[in-house]
C-alpha positions as CSV (number, residue, x, y, z in Angstrom):
1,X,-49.9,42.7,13.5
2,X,-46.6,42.8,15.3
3,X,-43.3,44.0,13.9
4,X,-42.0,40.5,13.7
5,X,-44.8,39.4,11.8
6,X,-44.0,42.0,9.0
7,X,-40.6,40.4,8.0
8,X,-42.1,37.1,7.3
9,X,-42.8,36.2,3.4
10,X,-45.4,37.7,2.9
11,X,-47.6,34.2,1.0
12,X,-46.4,32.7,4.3
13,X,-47.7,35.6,6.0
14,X,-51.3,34.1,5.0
15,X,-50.8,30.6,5.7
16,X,-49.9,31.6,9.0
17,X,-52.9,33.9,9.6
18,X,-55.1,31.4,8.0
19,X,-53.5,28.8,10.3
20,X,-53.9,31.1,13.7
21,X,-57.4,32.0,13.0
22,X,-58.7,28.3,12.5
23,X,-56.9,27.4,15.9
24,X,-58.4,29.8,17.7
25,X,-62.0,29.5,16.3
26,X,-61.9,25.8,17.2
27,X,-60.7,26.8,20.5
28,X,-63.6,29.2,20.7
29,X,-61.7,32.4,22.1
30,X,-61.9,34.9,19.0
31,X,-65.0,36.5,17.3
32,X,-65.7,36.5,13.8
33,X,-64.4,40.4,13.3
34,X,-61.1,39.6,14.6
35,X,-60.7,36.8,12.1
36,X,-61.6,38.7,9.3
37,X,-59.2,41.6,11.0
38,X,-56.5,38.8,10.7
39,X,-57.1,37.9,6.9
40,X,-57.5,41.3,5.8
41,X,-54.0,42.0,7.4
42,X,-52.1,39.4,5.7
43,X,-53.9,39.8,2.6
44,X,-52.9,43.3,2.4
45,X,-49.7,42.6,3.4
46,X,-49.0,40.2,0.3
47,X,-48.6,43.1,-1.8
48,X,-46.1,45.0,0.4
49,X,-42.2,45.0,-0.7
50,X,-39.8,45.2,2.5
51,X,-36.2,45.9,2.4
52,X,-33.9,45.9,5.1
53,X,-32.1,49.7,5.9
54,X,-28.6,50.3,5.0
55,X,-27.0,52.3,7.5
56,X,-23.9,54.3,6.6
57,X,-21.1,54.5,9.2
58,X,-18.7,57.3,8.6
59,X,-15.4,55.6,10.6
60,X,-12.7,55.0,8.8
61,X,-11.6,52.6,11.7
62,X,-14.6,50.5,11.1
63,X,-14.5,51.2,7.3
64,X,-10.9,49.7,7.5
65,X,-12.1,46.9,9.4
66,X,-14.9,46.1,7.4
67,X,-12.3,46.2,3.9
68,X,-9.6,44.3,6.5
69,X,-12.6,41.6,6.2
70,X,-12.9,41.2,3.1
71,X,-9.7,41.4,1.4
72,X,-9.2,38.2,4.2
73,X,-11.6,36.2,2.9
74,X,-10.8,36.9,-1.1
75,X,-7.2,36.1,-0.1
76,X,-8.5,32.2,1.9
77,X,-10.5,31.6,-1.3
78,X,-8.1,32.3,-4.4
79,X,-4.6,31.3,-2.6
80,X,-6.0,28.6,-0.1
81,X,-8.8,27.1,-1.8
82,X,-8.2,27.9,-5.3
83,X,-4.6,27.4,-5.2
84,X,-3.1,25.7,-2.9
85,X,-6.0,23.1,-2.3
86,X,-7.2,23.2,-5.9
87,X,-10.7,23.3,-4.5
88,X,-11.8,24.2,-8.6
89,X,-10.7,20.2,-9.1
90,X,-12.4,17.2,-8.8
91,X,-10.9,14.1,-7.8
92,X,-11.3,10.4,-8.6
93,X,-10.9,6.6,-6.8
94,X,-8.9,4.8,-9.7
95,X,-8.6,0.8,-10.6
96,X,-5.1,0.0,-9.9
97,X,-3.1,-3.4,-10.8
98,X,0.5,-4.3,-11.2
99,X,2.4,-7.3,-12.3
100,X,5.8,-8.3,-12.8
101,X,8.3,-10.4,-14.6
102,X,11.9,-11.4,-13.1
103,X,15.0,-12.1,-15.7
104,X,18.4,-13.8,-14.8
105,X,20.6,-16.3,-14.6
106,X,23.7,-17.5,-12.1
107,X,26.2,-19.6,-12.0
108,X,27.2,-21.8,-8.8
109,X,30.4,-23.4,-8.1
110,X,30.7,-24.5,-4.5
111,X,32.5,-27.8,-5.1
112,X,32.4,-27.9,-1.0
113,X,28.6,-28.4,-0.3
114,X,28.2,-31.1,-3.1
115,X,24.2,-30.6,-2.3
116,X,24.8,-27.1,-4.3
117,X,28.2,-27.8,-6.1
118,X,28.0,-26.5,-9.9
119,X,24.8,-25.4,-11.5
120,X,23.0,-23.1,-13.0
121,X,20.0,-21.4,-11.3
122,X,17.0,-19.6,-13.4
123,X,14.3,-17.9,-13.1
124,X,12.2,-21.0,-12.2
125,X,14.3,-22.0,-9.3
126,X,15.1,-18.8,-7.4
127,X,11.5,-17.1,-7.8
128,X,8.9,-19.0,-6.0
129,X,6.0,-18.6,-6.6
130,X,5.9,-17.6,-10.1
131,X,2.8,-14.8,-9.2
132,X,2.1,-13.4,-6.5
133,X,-0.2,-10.2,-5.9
134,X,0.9,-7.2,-5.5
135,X,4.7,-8.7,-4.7
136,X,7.5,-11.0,-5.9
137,X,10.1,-13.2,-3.9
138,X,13.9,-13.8,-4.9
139,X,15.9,-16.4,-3.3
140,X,19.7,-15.3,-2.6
141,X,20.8,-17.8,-0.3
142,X,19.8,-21.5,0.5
143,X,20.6,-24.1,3.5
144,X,20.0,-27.7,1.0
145,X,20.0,-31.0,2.7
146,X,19.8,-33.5,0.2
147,X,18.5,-37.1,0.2
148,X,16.8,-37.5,3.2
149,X,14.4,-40.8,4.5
150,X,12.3,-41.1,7.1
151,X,14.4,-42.9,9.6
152,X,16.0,-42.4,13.1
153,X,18.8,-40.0,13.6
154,X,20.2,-37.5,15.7
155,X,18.9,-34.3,16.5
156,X,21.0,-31.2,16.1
157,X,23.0,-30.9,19.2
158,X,22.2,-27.3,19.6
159,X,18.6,-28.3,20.0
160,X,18.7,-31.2,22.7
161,X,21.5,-31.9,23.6
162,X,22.3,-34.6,25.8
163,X,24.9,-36.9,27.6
164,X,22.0,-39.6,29.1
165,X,19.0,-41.0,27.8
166,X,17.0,-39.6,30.7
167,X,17.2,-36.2,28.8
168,X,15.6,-37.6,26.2
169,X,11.7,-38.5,26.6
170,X,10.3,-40.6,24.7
171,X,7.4,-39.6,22.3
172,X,8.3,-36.0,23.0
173,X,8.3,-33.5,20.1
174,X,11.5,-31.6,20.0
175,X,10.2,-27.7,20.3
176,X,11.3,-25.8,17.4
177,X,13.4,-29.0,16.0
178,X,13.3,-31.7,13.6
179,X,11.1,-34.8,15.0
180,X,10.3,-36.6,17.9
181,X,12.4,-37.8,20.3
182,X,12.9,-42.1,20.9
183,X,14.3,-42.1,24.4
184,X,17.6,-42.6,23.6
185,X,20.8,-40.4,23.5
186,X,23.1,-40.3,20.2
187,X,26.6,-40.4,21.7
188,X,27.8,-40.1,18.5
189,X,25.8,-36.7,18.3
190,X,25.6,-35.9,22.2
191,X,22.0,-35.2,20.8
192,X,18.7,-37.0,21.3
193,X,17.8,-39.4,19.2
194,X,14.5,-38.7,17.1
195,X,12.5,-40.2,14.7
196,X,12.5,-37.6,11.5
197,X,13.4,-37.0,8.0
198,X,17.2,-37.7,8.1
199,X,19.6,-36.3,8.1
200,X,18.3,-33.2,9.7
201,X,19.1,-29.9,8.7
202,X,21.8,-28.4,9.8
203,X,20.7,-24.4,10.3
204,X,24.2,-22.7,8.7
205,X,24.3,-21.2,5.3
206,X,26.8,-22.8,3.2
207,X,29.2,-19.6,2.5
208,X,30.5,-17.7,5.2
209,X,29.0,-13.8,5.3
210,X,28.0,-14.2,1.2
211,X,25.1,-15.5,-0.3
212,X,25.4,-18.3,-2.4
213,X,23.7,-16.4,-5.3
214,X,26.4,-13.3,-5.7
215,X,25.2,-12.6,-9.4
216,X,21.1,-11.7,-8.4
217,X,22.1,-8.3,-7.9
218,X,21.8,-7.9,-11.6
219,X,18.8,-9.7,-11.9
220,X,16.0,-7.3,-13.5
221,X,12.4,-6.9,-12.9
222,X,10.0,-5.2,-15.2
223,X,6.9,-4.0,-13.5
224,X,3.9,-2.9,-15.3
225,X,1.2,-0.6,-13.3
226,X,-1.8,0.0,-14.9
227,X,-4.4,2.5,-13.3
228,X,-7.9,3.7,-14.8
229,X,-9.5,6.8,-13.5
230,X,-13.4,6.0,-14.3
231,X,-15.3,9.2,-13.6
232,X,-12.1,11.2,-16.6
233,X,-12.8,7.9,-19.1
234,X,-8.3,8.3,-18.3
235,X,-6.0,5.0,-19.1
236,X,-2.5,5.2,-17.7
237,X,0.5,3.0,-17.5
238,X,3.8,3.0,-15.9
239,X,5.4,2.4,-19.3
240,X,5.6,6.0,-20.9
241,X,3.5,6.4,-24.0
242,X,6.6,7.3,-26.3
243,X,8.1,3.8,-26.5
244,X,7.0,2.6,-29.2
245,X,9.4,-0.7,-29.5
246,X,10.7,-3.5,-27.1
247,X,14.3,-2.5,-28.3
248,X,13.9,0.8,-25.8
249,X,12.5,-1.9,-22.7
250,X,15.8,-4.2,-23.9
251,X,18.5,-1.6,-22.7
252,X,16.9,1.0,-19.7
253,X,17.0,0.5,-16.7
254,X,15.8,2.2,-13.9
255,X,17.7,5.1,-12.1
256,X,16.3,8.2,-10.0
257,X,18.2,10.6,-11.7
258,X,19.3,9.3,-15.3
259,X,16.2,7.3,-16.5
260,X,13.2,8.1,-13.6
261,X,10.1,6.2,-15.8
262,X,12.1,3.5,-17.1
263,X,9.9,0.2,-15.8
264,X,13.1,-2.2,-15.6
265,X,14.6,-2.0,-12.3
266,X,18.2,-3.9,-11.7
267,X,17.5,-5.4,-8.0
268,X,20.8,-3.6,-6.8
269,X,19.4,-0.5,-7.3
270,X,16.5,-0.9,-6.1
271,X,18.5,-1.8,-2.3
272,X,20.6,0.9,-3.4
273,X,18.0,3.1,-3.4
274,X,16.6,2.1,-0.2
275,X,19.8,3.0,1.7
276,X,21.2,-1.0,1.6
277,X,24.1,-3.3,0.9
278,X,22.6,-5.5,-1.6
279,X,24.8,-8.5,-0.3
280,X,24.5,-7.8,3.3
281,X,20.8,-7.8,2.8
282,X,20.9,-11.0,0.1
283,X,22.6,-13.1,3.1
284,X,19.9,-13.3,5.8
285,X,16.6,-11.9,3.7
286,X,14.8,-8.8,3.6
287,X,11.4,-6.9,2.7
288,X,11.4,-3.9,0.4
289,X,8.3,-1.8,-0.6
290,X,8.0,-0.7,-3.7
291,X,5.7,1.9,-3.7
292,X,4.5,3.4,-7.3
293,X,2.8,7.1,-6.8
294,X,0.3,8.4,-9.4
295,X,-0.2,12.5,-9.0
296,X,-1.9,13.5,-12.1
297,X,-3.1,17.1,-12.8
298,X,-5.8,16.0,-15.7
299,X,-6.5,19.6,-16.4
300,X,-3.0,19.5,-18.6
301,X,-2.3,16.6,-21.2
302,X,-3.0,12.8,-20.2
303,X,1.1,12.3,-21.7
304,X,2.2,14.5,-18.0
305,X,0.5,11.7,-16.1
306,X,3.5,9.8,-14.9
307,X,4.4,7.8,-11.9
308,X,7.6,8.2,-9.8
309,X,8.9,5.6,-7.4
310,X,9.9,5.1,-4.1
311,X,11.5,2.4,-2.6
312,X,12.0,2.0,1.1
313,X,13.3,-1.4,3.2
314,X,10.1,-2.6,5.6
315,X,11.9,-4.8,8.0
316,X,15.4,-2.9,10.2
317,X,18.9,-4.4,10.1
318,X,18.0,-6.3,13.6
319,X,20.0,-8.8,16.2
320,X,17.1,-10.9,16.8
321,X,15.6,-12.9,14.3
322,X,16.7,-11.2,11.3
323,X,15.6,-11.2,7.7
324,X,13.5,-13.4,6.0
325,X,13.9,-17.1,5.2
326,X,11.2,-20.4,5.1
327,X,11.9,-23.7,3.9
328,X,9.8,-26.1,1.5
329,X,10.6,-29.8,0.5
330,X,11.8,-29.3,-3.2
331,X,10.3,-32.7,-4.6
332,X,9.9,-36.4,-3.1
333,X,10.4,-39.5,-5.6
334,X,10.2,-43.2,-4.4
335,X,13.4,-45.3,-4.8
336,X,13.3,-48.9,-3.8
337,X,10.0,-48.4,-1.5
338,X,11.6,-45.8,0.3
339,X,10.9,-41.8,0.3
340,X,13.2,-39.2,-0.7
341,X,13.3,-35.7,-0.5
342,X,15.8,-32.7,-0.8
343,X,15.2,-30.3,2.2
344,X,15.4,-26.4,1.5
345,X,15.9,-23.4,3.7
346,X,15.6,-20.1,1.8
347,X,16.5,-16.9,2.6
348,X,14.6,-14.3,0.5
349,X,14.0,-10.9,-0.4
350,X,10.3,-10.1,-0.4
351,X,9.5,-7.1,-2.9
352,X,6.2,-5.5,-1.9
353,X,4.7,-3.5,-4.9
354,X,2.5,-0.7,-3.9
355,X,0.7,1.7,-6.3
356,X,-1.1,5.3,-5.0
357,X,-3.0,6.2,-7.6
358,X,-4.6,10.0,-7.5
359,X,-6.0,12.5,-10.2
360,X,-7.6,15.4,-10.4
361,X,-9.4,18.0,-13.1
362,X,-11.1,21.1,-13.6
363,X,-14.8,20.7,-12.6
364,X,-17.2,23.8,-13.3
365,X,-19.7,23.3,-10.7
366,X,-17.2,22.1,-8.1
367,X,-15.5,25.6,-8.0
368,X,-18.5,27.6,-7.6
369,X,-19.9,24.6,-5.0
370,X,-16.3,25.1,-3.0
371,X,-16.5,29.0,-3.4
372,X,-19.4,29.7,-2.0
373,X,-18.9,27.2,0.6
374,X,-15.9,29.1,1.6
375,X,-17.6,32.5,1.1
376,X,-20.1,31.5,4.1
């Protein structure tokens, strides 16, 4: 038997001879003492112990290479693995939701653009819609134009103007305008004539360089997160676990460095935070992320699981097309056979709530998995 053959174990040692000798017999080529040479072989090697020779090198250049070695890979595993990458952890995929609820009032006054004039705006006028997932909308600034019918009137003269009715063609949609056009130029207007809801918005905010609600920047939100880590049985919310009464949620608000888990945020500070003018932004509409970040070391108590925000603006201060704004027909009521409606253009902030969810705890079997892995 060759030397190879010796270093195989040794019960496989038989199957193998076992295996040989009945190929070969069917192939006719080997006698009857050489198969019995073959068993007797492997059965007597079954009861042989092999070890492999340990050869001792007297160098202390490769004896310091060899301990270089080493002390290396100890090193990767207790301050790479262990510490830094927490390879003794095991992590989870949560179940994350978040809601939230919007308080304030303002006051209007703008005697001026009787379509606004004096009035008081709540919550269920400047938040539309109520819910929305994962996000919540404000309106700061409005373009209203009240009362209109469906009728004939002129289109705004920024977008057809005209000075003859060959400008005008008849039946034509006016891109990006109000209606469609009758054929006919408004000299009154210098504008084509269209047949639309009328009067036709006019696209110019009522206040010069302000929005119209000023006051929204103390408007509050109070988000609540809620995340559940499945494979720890681990509950959390963004609400911290010693409040105990409303009276606490009543009078915090939210600030980085004075009051970092309260879950009440004034809306100024949130811009604020995010490196904007709260009124610049409020004029022409924005998108803010609200992202809520979850890094919880389970191996300590549940009570050091907290979140920690960070709020960023999504859209740049830009030249073209700027903001955020949509409109919507308020309501429509019949008054003597005829339709009514008050036109709105909003301009909005868009608050997009993000959670990150991520925990981690000591697992037995994942350390010794990961440090052996990392021994290899």
């Amino acid at each position: 038997m060759t030397e190879k053959a010796r270093h195989v174990i040794p019960g496989c040692r038989i199957l193998i001879s076992i295996i040989v000798v009945i190929d070969i017999n069917k192939q006719g080529r080997m006698s009857c003492a050489t198969c019995c040479g073959y068993l007797k072989g492997a059965l007597v090697s079954f009861f042989e112990y092999d070890t492999p020779k340990i050869v001792h090198i007297k160098s202390k250049k490769v004896g310091l290479l060899n301990r270089t070695v080493q002390l290396a890979v100890i090193l990767y595993i207790v301050i790479w693995v262990i510490v830094i990458k927490k390879g003794y952890q095991d992590t989870d995929i949560p179940i994350s939701a978040a809601t939230t609820k919007l308080k304030g009032v303002d006051f209007t006054n703008i005697t001026k653009v009787p379509s606004i004039g004096a009035r008081i705006w709540d919550v269920a006028d400047y938040v539309i819609p109520p819910q929305e997932k994962d996000a919540f909308f404000v309106m700061t600034n409005m373009i209203i134009t009240p009362n209109q019918t469906q009728g004939v009137c002129g289109e705004d003269p920024e977008l057809a103007p005209c000075t003859d009715d060959s400008e005008c063609t008849k039946d034509m949609p006016v891109p990006v305008g109000s209606g469609v056009m009758t054929g006919v130029c408004n000299k009154a207007t210098n504008s084509c004539e269209i047949h639309a809801w009328c009067p036709v918005e006019i696209d110019e905010p009522p206040l010069k360089d302000s929005p119209v609600l000023t006051d929204s920047k103390d408007f509050t939100v109070l988000i609540k997160n809620y995340v559940y880590f499945p494979k720890f049985n681990v509950r959390r919310r963004n609400i911290p676990d010693w409040i105990k009464k409303d009276k606490y949620l009543s009078k915090c608000r939210w600030s980085r460095d004075k009051d970092p888990y309260c879950p009440i945020f004034r809306l100024e500070d949130l811009i604020s935070a995010a490196g904007e003018d709260y009124l610049v932004m409020a004029y022409k509409g924005g998108v803010i992320d609200i992202n809520i970040n979850w890094d919880c070391n389970l191996d300590y108590a549940e009570t050091n699981c907290r979140p920690t925000y960070t709020i960023s603006r999504v859209d740049k201060n830009e030249t073209v097309s700027p903001g955020w704004n949509f409109r919507r027909c308020e309501y429509k009521n019949i008054v003597q056979g005829l339709w009514y409606t008050i036109y709105h253009h909003y301009y909005w902030k868009s608050w997009q709530v993000q959670h990150s969810p991520y925990a981690s705890q000591h697992w037995c079997w994942v350390r010794i998995v990961n440090t052996v892995y990392s021994a290899k």
